[in-house]
C-alpha positions as CSV (number, residue, x, y, z in Angstrom):
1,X,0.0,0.0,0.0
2,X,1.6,3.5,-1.1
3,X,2.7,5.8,2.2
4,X,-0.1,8.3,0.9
5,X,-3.4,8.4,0.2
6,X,-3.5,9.3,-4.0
7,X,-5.5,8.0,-7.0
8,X,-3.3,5.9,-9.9
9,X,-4.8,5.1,-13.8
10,X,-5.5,2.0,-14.4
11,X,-4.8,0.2,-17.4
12,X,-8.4,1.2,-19.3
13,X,-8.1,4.5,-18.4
14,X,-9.7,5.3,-15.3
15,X,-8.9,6.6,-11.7
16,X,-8.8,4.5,-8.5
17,X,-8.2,5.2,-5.1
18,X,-4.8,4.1,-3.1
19,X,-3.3,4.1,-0.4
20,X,-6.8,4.9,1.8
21,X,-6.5,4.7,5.9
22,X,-9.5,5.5,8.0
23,X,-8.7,4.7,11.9
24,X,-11.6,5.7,12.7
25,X,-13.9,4.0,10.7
26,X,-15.6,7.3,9.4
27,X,-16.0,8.0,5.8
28,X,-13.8,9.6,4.1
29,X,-14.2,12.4,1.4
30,X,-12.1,13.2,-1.9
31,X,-11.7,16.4,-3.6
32,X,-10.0,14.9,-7.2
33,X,-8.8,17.5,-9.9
34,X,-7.7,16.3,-13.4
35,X,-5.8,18.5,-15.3
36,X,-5.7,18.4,-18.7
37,X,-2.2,19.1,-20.2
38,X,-2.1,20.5,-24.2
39,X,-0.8,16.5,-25.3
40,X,-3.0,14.3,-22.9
41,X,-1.8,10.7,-22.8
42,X,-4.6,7.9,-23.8
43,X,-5.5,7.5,-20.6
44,X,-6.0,11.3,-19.7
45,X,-8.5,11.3,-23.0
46,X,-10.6,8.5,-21.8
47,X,-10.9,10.6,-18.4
48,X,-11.7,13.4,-20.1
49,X,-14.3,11.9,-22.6
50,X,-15.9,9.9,-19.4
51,X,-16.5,12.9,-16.9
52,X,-18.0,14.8,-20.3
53,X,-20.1,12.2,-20.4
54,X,-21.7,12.1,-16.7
55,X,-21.6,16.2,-17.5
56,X,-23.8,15.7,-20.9
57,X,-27.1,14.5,-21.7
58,X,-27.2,13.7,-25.8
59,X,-30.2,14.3,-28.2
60,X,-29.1,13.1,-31.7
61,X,-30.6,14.7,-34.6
62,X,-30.2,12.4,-38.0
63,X,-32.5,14.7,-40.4
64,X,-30.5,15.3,-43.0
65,X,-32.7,13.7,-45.6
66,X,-31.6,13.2,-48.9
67,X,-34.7,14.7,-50.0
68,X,-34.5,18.5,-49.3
69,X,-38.3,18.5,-48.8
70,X,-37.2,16.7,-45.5
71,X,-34.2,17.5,-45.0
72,X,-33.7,19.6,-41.4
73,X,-32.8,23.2,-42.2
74,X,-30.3,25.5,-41.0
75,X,-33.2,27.3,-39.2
76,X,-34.6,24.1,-38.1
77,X,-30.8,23.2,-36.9
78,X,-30.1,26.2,-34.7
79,X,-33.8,26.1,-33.2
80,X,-33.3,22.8,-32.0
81,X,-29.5,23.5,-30.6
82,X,-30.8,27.0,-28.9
83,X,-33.6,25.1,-27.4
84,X,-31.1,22.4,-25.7
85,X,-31.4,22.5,-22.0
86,X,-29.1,23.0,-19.5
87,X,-26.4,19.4,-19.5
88,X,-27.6,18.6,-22.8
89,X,-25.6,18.0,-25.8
90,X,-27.1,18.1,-29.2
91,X,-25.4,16.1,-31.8
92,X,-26.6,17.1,-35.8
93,X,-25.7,14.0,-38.3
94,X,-24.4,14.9,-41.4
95,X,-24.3,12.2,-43.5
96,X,-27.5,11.8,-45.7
97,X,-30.1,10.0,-45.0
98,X,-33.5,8.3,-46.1
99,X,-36.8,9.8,-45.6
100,X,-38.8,7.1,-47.4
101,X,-41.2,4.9,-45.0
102,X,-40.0,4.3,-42.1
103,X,-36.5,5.5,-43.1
104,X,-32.8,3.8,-44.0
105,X,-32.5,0.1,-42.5
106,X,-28.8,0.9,-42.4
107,X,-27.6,3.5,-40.4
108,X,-24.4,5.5,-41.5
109,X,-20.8,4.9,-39.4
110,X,-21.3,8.8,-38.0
111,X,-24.8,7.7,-36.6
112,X,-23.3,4.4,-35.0
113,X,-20.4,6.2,-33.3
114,X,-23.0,9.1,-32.0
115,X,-26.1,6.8,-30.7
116,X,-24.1,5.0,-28.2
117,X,-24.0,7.4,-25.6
118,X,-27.4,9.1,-26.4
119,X,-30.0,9.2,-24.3
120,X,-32.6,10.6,-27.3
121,X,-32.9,9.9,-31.0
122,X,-34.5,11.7,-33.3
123,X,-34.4,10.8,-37.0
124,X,-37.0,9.1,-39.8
125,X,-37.6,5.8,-37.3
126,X,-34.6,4.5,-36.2
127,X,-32.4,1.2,-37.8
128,X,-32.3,-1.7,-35.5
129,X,-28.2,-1.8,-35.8
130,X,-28.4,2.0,-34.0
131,X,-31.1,1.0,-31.8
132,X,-28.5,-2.3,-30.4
133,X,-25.8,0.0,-30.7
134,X,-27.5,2.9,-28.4
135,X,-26.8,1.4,-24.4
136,X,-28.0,4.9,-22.7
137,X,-31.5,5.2,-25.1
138,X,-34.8,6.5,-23.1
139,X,-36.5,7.7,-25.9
140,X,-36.6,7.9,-30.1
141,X,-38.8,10.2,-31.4
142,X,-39.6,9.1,-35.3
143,X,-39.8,12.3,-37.7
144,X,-42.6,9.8,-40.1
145,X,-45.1,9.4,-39.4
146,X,-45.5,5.3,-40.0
147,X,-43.1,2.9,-37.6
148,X,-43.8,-0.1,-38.3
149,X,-40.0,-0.6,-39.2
150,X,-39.4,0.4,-35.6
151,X,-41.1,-1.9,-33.8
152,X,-38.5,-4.8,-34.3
153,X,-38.7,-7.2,-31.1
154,X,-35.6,-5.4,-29.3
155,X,-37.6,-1.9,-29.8
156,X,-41.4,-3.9,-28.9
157,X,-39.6,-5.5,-25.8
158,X,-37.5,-2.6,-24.1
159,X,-38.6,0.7,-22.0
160,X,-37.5,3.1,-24.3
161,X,-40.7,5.7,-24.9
162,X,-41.4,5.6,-28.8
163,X,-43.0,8.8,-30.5
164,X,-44.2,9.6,-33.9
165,X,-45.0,12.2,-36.1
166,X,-48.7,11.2,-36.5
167,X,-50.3,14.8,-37.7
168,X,-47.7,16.6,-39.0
169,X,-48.9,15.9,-42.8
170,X,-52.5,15.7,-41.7
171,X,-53.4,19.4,-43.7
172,X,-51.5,18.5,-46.9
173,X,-52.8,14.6,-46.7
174,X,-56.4,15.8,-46.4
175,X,-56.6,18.4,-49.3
176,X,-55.1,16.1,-51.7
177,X,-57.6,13.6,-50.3
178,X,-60.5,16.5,-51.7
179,X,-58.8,17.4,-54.3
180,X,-58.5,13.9,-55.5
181,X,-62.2,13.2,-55.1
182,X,-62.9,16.8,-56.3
183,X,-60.8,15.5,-59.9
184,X,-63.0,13.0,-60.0
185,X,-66.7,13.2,-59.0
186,X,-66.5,16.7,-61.3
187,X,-65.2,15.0,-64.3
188,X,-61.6,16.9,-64.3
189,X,-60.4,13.4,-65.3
190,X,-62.1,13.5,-68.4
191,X,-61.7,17.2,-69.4
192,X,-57.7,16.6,-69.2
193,X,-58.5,13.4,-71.7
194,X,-60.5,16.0,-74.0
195,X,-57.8,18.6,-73.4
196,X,-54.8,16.3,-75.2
197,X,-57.2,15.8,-77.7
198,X,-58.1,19.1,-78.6
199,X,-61.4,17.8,-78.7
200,X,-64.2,19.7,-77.4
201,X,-67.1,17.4,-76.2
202,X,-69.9,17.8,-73.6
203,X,-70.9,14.5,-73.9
204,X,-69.3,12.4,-71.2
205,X,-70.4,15.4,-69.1
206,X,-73.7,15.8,-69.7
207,X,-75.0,12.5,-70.9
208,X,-76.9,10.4,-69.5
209,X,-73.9,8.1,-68.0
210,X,-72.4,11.5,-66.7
211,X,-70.4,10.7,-63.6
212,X,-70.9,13.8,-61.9
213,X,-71.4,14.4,-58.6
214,X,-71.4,16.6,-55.8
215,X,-69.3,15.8,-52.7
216,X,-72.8,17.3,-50.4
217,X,-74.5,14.4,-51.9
218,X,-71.8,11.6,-50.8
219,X,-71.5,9.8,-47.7
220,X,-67.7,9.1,-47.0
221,X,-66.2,5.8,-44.5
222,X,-62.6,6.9,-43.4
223,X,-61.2,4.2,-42.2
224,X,-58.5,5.9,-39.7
225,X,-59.8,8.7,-37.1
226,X,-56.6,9.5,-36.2
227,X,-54.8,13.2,-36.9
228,X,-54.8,12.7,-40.7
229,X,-58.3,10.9,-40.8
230,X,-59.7,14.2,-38.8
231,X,-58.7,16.5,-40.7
232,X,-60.5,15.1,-43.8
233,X,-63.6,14.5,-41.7
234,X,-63.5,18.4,-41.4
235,X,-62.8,19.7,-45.0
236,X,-65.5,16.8,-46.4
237,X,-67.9,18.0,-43.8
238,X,-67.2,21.3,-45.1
239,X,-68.4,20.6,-48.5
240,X,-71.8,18.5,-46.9
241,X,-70.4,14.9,-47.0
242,X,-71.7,12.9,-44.1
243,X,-68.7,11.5,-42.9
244,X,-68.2,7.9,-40.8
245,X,-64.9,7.1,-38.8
246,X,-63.5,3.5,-38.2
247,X,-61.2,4.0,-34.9
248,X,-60.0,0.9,-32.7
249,X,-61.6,2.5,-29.8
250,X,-64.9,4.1,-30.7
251,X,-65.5,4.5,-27.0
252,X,-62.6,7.3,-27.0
253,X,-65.6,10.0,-28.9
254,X,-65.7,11.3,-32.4
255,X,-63.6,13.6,-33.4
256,X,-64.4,17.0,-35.3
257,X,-65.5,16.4,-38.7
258,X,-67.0,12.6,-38.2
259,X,-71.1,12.6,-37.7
260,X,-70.4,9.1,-35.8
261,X,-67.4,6.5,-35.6
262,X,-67.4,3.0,-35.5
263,X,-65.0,0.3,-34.5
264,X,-63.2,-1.6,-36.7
265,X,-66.0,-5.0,-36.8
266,X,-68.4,-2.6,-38.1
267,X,-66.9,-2.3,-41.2
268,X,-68.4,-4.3,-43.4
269,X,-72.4,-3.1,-42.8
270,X,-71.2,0.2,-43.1
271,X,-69.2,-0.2,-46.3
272,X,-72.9,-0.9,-48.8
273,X,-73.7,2.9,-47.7
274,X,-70.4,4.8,-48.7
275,X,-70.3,6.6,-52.0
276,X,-66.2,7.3,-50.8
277,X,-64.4,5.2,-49.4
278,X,-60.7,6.8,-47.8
279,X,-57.7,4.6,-46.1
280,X,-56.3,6.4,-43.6
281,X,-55.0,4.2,-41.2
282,X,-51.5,2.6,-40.5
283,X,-49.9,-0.8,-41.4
284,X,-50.4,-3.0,-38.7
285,X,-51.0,-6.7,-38.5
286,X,-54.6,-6.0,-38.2
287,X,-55.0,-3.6,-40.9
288,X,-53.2,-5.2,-43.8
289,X,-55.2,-6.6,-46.7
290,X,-58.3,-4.7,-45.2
291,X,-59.6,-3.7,-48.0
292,X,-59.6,-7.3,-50.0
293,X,-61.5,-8.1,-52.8
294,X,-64.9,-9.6,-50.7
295,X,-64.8,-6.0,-48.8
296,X,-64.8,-4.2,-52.5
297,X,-67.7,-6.4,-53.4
298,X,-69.4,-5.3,-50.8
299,X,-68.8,-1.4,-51.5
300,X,-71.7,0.5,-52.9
301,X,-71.7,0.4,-57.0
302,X,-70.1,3.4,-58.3
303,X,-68.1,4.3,-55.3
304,X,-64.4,6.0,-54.8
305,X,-61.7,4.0,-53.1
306,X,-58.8,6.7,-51.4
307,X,-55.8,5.5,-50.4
308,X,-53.1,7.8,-48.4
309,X,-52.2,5.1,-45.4
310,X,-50.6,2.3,-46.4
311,X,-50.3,-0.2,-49.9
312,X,-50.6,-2.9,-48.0
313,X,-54.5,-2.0,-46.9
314,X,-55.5,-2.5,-49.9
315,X,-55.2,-5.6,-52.8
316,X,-54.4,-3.8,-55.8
317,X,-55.3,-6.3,-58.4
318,X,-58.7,-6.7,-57.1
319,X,-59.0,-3.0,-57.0
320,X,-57.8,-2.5,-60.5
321,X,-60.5,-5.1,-61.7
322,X,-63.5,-3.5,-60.0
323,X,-62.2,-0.2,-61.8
324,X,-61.8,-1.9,-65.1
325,X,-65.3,-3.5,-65.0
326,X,-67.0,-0.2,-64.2
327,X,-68.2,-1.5,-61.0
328,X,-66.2,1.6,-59.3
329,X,-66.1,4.5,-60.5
330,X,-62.8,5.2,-59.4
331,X,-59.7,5.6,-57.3
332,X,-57.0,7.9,-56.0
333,X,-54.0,6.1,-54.8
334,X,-51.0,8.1,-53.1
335,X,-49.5,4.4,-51.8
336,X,-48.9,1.3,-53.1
337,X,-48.1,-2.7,-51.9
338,X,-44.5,-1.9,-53.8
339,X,-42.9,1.7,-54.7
340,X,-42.2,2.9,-57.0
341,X,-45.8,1.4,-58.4
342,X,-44.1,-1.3,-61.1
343,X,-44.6,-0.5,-64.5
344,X,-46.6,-3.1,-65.2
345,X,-49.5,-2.6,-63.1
346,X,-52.9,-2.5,-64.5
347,X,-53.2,0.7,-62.4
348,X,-51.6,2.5,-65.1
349,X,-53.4,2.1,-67.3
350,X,-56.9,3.3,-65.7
351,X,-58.1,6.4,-66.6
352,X,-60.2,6.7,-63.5
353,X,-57.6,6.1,-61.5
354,X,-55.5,8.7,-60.2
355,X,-51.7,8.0,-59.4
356,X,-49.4,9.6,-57.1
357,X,-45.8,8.9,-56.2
358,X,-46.4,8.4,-52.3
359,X,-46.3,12.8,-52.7
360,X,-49.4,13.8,-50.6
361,X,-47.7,14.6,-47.5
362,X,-45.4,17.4,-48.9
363,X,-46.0,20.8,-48.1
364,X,-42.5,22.7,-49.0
365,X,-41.6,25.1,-46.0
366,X,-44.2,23.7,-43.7
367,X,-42.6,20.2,-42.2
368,X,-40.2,21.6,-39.8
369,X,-42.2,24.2,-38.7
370,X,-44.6,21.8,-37.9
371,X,-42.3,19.2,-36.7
372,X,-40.5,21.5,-34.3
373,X,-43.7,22.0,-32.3
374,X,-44.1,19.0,-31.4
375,X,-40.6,17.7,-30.8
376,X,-39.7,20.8,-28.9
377,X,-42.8,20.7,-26.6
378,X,-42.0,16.5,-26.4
379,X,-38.6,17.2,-24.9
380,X,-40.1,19.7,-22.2
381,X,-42.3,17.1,-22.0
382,X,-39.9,14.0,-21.4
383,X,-37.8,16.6,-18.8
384,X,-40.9,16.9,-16.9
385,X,-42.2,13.7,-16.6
386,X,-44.7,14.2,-18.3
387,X,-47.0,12.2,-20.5
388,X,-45.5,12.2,-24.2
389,X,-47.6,13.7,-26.9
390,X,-48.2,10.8,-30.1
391,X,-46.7,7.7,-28.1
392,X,-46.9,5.1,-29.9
393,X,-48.6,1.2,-28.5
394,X,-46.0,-0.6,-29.6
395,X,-48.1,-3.3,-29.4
396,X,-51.0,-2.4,-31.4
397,X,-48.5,-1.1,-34.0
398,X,-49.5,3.1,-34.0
């Protein structure tokens, strides 16, 4: 035993006492100072980068989307790093990464080497590699809106509190939900047709097959009550459509917009008396192939079909033949089983079906704006101890 009481570096680089006499019995109490000299040796570094870590808390931010509709901003940036609390440490990725679903399944080397002393993550879901790699994780917050890439059995089984960004493309979701029906029950469809033609016929309009409706004449089912699913209800009700939710719990009320909501084993009595029909809902185990081909039988002749949740909802080819036939009068489709939609799809080729490239959500100048609201008032949230706005049941998948 050394002659005085001291501390000594031990081969991994940390400090322990020696040399420690107490006659007495009585605790004793150490005042240590490191000083850091302008060349620190290995073992001074691992010091070093240890007590910064008991100083810091770390958020990592991986939102540098390669898509610059997504991709965090320079605004966005130094909101987020001015907003950092006291002992926190905010750590921006740089390297590009993937916005699509529920994000890139293969995190970069610079988000490895960050995560594994963070306590919070926020990025486009998280990549199970990160999430084995990240020891110290409390929380991820998911800048989609969908997780069902997330919820891998490490993620489903651990404590860490999962968020989403259910809502923040609720406004831009719903009015290219109208505008899609709009296109369609007013014949827009075929005046585009007439227009690369040159061809000026009132016919198809005015005949006595004209499609034409008006959306205060329709009733609509939107399956999915949530954020995005509300804020259709409201612009539909707007225009006179009697509007019907499908929500896993009925018993939590009906949100603005709806004039009743049902659960989800209602869905077939109520699908004979929609004129529209909108899939708003995420991919779970429990709503994938919801919308097969005996559930479009069973959908009132000359109906809309809407889809802006997930491809999977929905079985394209049966959906594609009850277009073709005439029995539907149409669809708008924003999401598909496999993206891009494959060329040879019988989709394309339906002229009362609308197509988009999985584009409804984007609003340019809006996301981060939006996106900062919540994750900002989250994090005082989490820091309080309070209850986490759009948590998601891991187990029910939303």
């Amino acid at each position: 035993m050394h002659d005085e009481p001291g501390w000594k570096l031990t081969d991994d680089g940390t400090a322990a006492p020696v040399g420690i006499r107490s006659p007495s019995g009585r605790s004793v109490v150490f005042k240590v100072q490191f000083v850091l000299v302008a060349r620190p040796s290995p073992a001074a570094t691992t010091i070093s980068q240890y007590l910064s870590r008991m100083r810091s808390r770390i958020l990592v931010l991986d939102g540098n989307a390669a898509s610059r509709t997504w991709a965090l901003t320079p605004d966005a940036e130094r909101t987020v790093l001015d907003a950092a609390p006291r002992g926190w440490t905010v750590r921006v990725m740089r390297t590009a990464t993937s916005s699509d679903g529920d994000g890139s399944q293969r995190p970069s080397d610079e988000v490895l080497e960050a995560v594994r002393d963070a306590e919070v993550y926020v990025g486009f879901g998280i990549a199970r590699m990160a999430f084995e790699e990240a020891r110290h994780l409390r929380w991820v917050h998911s800048l989609a809106a969908g997780v069902r890439g997330t919820l891998f059995p490490a993620m489903v089984g651990s404590d860490v509190a999962l968020t989403n960004s259910a809502g923040i493309h609720a406004i831009p979701m719903a009015e290219t939900v109208v505008g899609g029906v709009l296109a369609l029950l007013r014949g827009l469809n075929l005046a585009i047709d007439l227009q690369r033609e040159a061809r000026w016929d009132k016919q198809p309009f005015v005949g006595q097959g004209s499609p034409l409706r008006e959306l205060g004449d329709c009733r609509a089912l939107i399956i999915g009550a949530g954020g995005i699913g509300t804020e259709i209800a409201c612009r539909m009700q707007a225009f006179g459509t009697v509007c019907v939710g499908v929500r896993r719990r009925p018993e939590l009320g009906t949100p603005a917009g709806f004039h009743r909501v049902i659960g989800p084993d209602a869905i077939d009595a109520e699908l004979p008396e929609a004129d529209i029909v909108v899939l708003a809902a995420p991919s779970t185990g429990e709503t994938e192939g919801l919308l097969d081909g005996a559930r479009l039988a069973r959908v009132r002749q000359g109906a809309l079909i809407v889809n802006v949740g997930r491809g999977a909802l929905v079985d394209e080819a049966a959906l594609a033949a009850a277009v073709a036939s005439g029995r539907l009068r149409g669809a708008v489709l924003d999401v598909f089983q496999h993206e891009p939609l494959p060329p040879d799809s019988p989709l394309w080729g339906l002229r009362q079906v609308l197509i988009l490239p999985h584009v409804s959500p984007v609003s340019p100048g809006k996301f981060w704006e939006r996106q900062l609201e919540l994750l900002l008032d989250n994090w005082r949230r989490y820091l309080a101890g309070e209850p986490l706005r759009n948590l998601v049941d891991k187990h029910a998948g939303y």
